[in-house]
C-alpha positions in Angstrom: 19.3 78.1 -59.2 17.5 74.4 -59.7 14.3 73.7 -57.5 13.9 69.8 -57.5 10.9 67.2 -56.6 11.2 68.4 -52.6 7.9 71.1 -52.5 9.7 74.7 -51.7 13.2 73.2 -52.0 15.2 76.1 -53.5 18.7 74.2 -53.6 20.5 71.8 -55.5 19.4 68.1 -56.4 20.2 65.8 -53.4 23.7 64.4 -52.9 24.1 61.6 -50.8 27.9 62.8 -50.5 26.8 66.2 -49.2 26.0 67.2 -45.6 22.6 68.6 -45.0 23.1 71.7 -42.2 20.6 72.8 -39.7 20.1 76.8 -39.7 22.6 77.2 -36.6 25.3 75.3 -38.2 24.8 77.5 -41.4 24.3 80.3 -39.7 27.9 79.8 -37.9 29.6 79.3 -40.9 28.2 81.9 -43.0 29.2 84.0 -39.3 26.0 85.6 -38.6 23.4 85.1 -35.8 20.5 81.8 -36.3 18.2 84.5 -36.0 19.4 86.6 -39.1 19.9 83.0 -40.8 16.2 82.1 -40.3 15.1 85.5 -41.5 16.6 84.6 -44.7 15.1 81.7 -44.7 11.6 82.7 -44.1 12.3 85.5 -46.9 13.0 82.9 -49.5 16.7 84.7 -49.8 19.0 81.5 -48.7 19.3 78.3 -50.7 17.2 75.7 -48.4 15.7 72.1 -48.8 12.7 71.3 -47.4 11.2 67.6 -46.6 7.9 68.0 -44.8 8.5 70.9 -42.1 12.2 70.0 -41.7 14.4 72.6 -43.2 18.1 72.1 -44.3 20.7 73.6 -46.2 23.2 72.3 -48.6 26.4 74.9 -47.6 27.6 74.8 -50.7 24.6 76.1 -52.2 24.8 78.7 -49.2 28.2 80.1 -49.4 27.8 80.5 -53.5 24.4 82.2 -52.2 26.5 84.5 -50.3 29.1 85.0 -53.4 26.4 86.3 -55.4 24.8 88.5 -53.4 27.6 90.4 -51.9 29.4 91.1 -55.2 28.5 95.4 -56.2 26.5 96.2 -58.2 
C-alpha cells in the first residue's frame, strides 16, 4: 500500500473523483460498529488519510483492506 505527501496517510494518492468517508460512514459500509472502525483506525490496521487532525478514508482503499485481511491463511 502507497503512503503519499499527507504525514500518517496510509491510503492511496488523492482523487478528486473519489469520496473521502468519515469513520461512521465507513464503518456502516464495511457493517461494523464506529467504535470497532475507530479501533482500527487508532491501530494503524484500516487504510486512512489524514490532513491535520481530520481523518478520512478512501472506501475503496477500505473494502480491498477488508479483502485482504479476511482471505485464510
Amino acid at each position: 500500500m502507497s503512503s503519499y505527501a499527507v504525514p500518517g496517510g496510509t491510503g492511496s494518492p488523492p482523487n478528486s473523483n473519489r469520496k473521502l468517508y468519515t469513520a461512521r460512514e465507513a464503518a456502516e459500509a464495511c457493517g461494523v460498529t464506529e467504535r470497532t472502525f475507530r479501533e482500527w483506525d487508532l491501530r494503524g490496521r484500516v487504510p486512512s488519510i489524514r490532513i491535520g487532525r481530520t481523518v478520512r478514508f478512501d472506501l475503496d482503499d477500505v473494502i480491498a483492506w477488508l479483502k485482504r485481511t479476511s482471505q485464510p491463511r
